[in-house]
C-alpha positions in Angstrom: 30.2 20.5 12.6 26.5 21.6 12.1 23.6 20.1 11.9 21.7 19.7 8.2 18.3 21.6 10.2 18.3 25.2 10.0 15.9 27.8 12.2 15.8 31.5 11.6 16.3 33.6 14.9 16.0 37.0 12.9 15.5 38.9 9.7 18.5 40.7 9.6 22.3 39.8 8.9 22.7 36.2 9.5 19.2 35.2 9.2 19.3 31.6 9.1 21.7 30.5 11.9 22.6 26.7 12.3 21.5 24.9 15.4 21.7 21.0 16.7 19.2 19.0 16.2 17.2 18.0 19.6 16.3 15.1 21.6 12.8 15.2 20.8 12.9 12.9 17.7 15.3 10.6 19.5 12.4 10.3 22.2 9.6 9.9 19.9 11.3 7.2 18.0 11.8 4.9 21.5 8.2 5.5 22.8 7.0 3.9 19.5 6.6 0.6 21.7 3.0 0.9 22.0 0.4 -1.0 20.6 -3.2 -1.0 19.5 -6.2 -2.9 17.5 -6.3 -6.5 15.5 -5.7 -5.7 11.7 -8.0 -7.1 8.8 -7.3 -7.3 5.3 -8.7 -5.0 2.7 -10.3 -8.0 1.0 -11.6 -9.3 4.3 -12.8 -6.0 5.0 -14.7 -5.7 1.3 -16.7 -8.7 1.7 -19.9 -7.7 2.9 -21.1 -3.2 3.3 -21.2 -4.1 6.8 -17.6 -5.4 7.2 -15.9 -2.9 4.9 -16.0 -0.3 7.6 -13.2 2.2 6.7 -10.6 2.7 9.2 -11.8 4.4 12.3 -15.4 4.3 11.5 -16.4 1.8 14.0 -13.4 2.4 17.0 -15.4 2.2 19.3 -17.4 -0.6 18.4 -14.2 -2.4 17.1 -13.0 -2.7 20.8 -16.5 -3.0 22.9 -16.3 -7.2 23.0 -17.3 -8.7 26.6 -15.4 -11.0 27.8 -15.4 -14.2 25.9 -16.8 -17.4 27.5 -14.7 -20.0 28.6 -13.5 -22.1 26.1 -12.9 -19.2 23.9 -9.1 -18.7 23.9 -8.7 -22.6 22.8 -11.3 -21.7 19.9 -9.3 -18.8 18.6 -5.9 -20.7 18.2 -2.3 -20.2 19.7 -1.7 -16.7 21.5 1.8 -16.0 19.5 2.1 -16.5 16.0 4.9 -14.9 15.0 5.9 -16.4 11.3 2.8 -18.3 9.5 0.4 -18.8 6.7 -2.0 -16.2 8.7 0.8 -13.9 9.7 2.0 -12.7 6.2 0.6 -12.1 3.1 1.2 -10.9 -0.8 -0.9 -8.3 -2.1 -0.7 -7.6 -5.9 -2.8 -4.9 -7.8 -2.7 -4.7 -12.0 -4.3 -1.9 -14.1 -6.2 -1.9 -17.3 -5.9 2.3 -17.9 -7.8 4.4 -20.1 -7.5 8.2 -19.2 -7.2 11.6 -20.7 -5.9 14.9 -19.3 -2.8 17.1 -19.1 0.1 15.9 -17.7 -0.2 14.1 -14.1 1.5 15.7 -10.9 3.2 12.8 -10.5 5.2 13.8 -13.5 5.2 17.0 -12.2 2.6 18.5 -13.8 -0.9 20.5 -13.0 -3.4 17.2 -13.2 -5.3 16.4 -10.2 -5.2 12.2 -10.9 -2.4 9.8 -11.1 -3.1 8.8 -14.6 -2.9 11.4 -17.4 -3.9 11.3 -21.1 -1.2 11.9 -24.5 0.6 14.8 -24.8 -2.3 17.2 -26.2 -4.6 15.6 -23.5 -6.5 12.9 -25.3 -7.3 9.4 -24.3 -4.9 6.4 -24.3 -4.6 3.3 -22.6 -2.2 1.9 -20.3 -1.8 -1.5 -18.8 0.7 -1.4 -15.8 1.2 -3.0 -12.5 0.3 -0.7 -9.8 1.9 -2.2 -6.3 3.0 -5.3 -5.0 3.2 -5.5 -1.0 3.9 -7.7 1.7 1.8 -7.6 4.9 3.3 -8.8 8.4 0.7 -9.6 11.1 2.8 -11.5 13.7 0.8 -11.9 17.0 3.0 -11.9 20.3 0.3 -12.2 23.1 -3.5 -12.1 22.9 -3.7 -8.8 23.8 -0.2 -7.6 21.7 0.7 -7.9 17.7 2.2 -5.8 15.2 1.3 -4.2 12.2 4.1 -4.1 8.7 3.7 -3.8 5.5 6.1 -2.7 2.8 6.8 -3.1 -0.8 6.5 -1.6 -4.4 4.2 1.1 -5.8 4.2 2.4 -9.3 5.0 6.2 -9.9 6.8 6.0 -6.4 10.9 6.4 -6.7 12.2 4.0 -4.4 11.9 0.3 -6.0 11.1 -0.9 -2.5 9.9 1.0 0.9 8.1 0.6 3.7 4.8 1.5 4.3 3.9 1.6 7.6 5.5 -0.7 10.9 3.4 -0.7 14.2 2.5 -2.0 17.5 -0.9 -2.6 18.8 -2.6 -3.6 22.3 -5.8 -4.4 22.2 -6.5 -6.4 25.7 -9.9 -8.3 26.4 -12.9 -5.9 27.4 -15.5 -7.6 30.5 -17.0 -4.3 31.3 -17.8 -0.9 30.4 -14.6 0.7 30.2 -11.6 -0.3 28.1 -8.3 0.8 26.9 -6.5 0.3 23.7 -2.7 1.9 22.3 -0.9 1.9 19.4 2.5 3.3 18.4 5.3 3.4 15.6 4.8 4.4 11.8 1.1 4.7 11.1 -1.5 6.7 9.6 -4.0 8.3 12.4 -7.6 7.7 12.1 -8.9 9.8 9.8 -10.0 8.2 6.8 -13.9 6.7 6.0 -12.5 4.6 2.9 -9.7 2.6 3.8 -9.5 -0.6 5.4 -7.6 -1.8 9.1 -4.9 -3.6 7.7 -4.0 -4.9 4.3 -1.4 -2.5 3.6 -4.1 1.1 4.2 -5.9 -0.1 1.1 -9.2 1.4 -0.6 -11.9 -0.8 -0.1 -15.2 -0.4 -2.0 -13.4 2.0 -5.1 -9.8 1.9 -6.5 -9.6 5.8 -6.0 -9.9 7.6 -3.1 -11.6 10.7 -2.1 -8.8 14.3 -2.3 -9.3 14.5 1.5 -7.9 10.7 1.8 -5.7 10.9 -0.7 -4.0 13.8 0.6 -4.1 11.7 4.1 -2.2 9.2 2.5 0.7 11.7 1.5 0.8 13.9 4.2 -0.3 13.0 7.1 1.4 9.7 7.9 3.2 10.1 11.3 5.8 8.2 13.6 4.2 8.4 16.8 1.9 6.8 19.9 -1.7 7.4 20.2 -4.0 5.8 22.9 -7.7 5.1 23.3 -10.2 5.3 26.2 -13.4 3.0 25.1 -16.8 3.7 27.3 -20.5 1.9 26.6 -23.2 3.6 28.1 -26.8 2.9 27.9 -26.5 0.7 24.4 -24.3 4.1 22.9 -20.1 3.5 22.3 -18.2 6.4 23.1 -14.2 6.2 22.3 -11.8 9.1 22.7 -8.4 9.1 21.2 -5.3 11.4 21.9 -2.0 10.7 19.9 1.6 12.4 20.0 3.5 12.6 16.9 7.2 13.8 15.2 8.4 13.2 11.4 5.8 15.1 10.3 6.5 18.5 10.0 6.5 19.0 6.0 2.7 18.2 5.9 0.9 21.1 3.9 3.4 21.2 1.2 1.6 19.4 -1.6 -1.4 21.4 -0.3 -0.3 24.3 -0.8 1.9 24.1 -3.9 0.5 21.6 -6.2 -3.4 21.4 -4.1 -6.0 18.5 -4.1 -5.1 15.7 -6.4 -7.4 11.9 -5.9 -4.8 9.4 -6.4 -4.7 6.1 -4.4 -0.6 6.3 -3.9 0.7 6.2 -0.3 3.5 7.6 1.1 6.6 5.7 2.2 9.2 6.1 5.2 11.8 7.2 3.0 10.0 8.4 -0.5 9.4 12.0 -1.9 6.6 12.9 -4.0 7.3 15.7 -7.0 6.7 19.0 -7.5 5.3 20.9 -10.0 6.9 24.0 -11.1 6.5 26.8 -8.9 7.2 30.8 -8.7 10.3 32.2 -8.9 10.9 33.1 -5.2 9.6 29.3 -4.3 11.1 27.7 -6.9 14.6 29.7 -5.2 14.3 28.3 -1.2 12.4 24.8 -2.2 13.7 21.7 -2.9 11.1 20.4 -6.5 10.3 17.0 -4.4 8.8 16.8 -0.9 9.4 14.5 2.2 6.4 12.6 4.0 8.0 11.5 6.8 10.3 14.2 7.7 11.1 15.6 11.4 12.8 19.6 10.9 12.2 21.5 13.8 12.4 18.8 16.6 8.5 19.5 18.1 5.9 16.9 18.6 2.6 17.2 17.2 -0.6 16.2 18.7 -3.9 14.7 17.5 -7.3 13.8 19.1 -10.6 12.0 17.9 -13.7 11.5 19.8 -16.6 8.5 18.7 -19.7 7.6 19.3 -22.1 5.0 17.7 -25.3 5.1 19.0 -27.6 1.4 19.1 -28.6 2.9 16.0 -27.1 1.6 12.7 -24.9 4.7 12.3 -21.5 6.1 13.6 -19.9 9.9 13.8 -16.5 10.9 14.9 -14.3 14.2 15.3 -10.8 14.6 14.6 -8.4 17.4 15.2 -4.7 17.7 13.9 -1.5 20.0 14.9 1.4 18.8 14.0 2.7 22.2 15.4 5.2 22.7 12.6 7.8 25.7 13.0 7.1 27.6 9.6 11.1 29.3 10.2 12.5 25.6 10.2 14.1 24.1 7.1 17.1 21.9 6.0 19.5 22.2 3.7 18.1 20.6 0.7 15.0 23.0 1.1 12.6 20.8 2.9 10.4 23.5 5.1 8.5 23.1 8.2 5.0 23.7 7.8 2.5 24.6 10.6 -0.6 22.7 9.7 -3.8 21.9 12.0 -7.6 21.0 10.4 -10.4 19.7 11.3 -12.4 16.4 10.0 -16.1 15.4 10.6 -16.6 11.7 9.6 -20.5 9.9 10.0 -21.3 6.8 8.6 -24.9 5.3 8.7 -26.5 1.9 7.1 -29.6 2.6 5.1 -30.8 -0.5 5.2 -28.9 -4.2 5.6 -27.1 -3.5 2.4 -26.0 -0.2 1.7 -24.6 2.4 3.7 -24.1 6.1 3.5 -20.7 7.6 4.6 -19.2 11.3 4.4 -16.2 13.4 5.7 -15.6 16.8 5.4 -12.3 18.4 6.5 -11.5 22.4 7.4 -7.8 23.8 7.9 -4.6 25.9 7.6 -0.8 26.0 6.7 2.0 28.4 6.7 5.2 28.3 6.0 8.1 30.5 5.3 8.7 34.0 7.7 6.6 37.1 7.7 6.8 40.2 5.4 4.2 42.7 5.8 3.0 41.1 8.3 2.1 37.7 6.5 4.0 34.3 6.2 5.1 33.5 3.1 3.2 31.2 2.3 -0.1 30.7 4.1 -3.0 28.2 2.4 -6.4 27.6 4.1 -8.0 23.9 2.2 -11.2 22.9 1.8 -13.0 19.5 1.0 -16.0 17.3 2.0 -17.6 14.0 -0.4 -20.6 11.8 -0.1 -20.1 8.0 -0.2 -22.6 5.6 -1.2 -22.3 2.0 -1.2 -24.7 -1.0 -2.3 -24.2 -4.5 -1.5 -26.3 -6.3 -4.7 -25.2 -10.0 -3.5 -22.2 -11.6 -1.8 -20.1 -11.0 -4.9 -21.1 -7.7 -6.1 -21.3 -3.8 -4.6 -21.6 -0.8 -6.5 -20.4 3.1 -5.2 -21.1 6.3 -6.1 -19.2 9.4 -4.6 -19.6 13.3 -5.1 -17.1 15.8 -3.9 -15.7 19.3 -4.1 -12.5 20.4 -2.9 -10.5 23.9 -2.4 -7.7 26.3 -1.4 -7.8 29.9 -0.8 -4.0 30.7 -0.7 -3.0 34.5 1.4 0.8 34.5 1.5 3.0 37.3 1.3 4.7 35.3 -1.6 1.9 33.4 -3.8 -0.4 34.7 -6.0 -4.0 34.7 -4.5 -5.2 34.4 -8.1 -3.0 31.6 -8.8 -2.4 29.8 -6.3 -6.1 29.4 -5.0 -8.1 26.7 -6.5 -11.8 25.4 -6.3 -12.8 22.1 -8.0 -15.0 19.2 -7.8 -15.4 15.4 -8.6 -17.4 12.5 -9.3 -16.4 9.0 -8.7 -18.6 5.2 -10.1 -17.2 1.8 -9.3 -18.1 -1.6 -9.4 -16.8 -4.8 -6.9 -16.5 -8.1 -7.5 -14.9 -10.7 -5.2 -14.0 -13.8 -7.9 -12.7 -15.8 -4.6 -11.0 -15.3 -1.5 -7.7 -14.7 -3.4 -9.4 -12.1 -6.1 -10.9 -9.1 -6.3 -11.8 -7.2 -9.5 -13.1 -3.3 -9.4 -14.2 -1.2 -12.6 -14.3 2.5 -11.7 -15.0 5.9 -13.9 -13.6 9.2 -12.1 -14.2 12.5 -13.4 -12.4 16.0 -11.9 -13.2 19.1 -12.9 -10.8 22.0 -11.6 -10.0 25.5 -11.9 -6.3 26.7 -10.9 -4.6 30.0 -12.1 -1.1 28.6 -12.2 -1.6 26.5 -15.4 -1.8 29.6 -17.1 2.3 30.0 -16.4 2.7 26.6 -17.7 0.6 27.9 -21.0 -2.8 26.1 -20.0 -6.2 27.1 -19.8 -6.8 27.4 -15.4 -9.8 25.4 -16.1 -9.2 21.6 -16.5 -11.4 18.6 -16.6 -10.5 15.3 -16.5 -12.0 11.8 -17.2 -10.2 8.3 -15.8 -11.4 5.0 -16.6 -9.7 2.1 -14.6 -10.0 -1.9 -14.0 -8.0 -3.1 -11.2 -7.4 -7.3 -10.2 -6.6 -7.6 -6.9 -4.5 -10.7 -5.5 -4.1 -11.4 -2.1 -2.2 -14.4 -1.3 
């Protein structure tokens, strides 16, 4: 009996041998016990430019509390809620559409947005529901709760999934140095946009930058992570070290299809499509890939260092190896991809009511085995935006974002020409909280794009795009 992983030893003969699959996964899967920070909703989060920080920006202020004066504890309520009006919560988000285009990558095709235009790319309009969700918050101790969320998401092909499922431990803080952990299914933090909690939702835009878009498919991880918080002299310091598995097919929509802005999220048990590829890729790859996905039994690492100043402003550094085996693959042609990057994140406030915040991200993936001395397929990516966000009253914020994005692709088995791509976008959106049930956001996104391998579909390389979309949010 053999296993459905497969590991090249050679390139001769019998060069893709069968071998068991390890303990490693098995190990990773029983560690994810951990625990780690107090979730907020993305509403909650949206209410004010100061309290929509995006997940991550503010770890180490998030964690940095004193100890609370007696009396305190009674204030806050019962330590363990486990099943309760505050413990779970529906999410519902509806879509007014108007968007033109060539046909979206979610339907396999070359656009870099979720919603496409008619079949010769002009405008047309589209009502739909975009996700419905269901948010667990139980809280077991003071210092331990949990994290779960799962549900429905349009253009997704399970009817039902979950989203992510983890522990946190965030004890009580009385001096200078703290401690926090986290483990399970998760998303690290990396992303400026999104909120804590509320099932990883945007918070001031309905779309999200490439960079966090691609976070959202890619780099979701089954794992433990913990965090050392310091305060020194007024400044916040927080460093951050995770271990990871089920994550070894990250890079593949990078490399393959390259940046899209979207706001879908990957699943525990979903694919995303394909578009159509070469015919030597289109011969050892399945036309779907895995998210959560563990192939060549190797855990994967991440780190992230903070520090918020007493000035109005925070920075952080992250760094990602998911030390993929580019030789590892299954069965149904899901590959192991060796994929690390770097991501700069700063976020300042220019004034009480509107703050600045940016990310710009650097990395590399290969897959596939050498010839000539290259990998098959081997894809350095490029992106960094600009965030703006003004609070005009306790109902109303406006955003602007700017961003450009690329690949430079060097494989022994992809066209540089083609495969490479440079583009750029431009994002407006509006927010309006109705009440503490409803949010409504209006948002124009236009990306401009330039990718040889339209031309083998018949398409101009060159492709700009215009979305127009109203979004009512309902949190129950």
């Amino acid at each position: 009996m053999t296993s459905e992983t497969d590991r090249a030893s050679g390139t001769g003969g019998n060069r893709f041998p069968r071998r068991p699959l390890g303990f490693t996964s098995l190990a990773l899967a029983s560690l994810c016990c951990a625990g780690w920070a107090v979730p907020a909703s993305a509403q909650d989060a949206a209410a004010t430019v100061q309290d929509s920080d995006a997940q991550g920006s503010d770890t180490a202020e998030s964690s940095t509390a004193a100890q609370p004066p007696e009396g305190a504890a009674e204030a806050q309520g019962p330590a363990t809620d486990i099943f309760s009006r505050n413990t779970v919560s529906i999410l519902l988000d509806g879509r007014l559409v108007f968007a033109n285009g060539a046909e979206s990558w979610v339907d396999r095709g070359l656009g870099k947005t979720r919603f496409d235009g008619t079949h010769d790319g002009d405008y047309r309009i589209l009502p739909t529901p975009a996700e419905a969700m269901v948010l667990w918050t139980p809280r077991f101790t003071r210092s331990l709760s949990a994290n779960v969320s799962a549900g429905w998401q349009r253009d997704q092909d399970n009817p039902f999934d979950l989203i992510e499922a983890f522990l946190q431990f965030n004890p009580e803080r009385s001096g200078s140095v703290g401690f926090s952990a986290r483990g399970g299914l998760m998303w690290p933090e990396i992303s400026q946009e999104h909120s804590t909690g509320g099932a990883w939702s945007v918070v001031n835009s309905i779309t999200p930058s490439a960079i966090n878009a691609w976070i959202g498919e890619e780099v979701k991880v089954l794992g433990v992570e913990g965090t050392l918080h310091v305060s020194a002299s007024e400044h916040e310091f927080a460093g951050t070290l995770g271990i990871f598995g089920f994550n070894d097919t990250s890079g593949t929509l990078l490399s393959f299809r390259g940046w899209a802005l979207h706001d879908l999220k990957a699943t525990a048990f979903g694919y995303f499509p394909l578009p159509p590829q070469n015919e030597f890729i289109t011969e050892i790859q399945q036309d779907k890939t895995k998210s959560l996905k563990e192939i060549d039994d190797r855990p994967g690492f991440y780190a992230r260092l903070d520090w918020r100043p007493p000035w109005p402003m925070g920075l952080n550094l992250f760094y990602y190896n998911n030390r993929g085996d580019p030789e590892a693959f299954t069965k149904a042609g899901q590959w192991g991809w060796r994929t690390r990057f770097w991501n700069l994140g700063f976020n300042v406030d220019l004034g009480a009511s509107t703050r600045l915040i940016a990310q710009g991200m650097t990395g590399s993936t290969i897959m596939g085995f050498e010839t000539d001395g290259k990998r098959w397929v081997h894809t350095h990516f490029k992106s960094a935006f600009a965030l703006l966000t003004h609070q005009l009253s306790d109902s109303w914020a406006i955003s602007g974002r700017i961003e450009a994005f690329g690949t430079d692709e060097s494989g022994s088995e992809m066209s540089h020409d083609d495969e490479s791509e440079d583009g750029w976008s431009w994002m407006a959106a509006a927010r309006y909280t109705i009440n503490d049930n409803l949010t409504a956001f209006v948002e124009a996104l236009n990306v401009r794009s330039d990718r040889g391998t339209r031309n083998r579909l018949g398409l101009d390389s060159f492709q700009a795009q215009t979305v127009f979309q109203a979004s009512l949010r309902f949190k129950l």
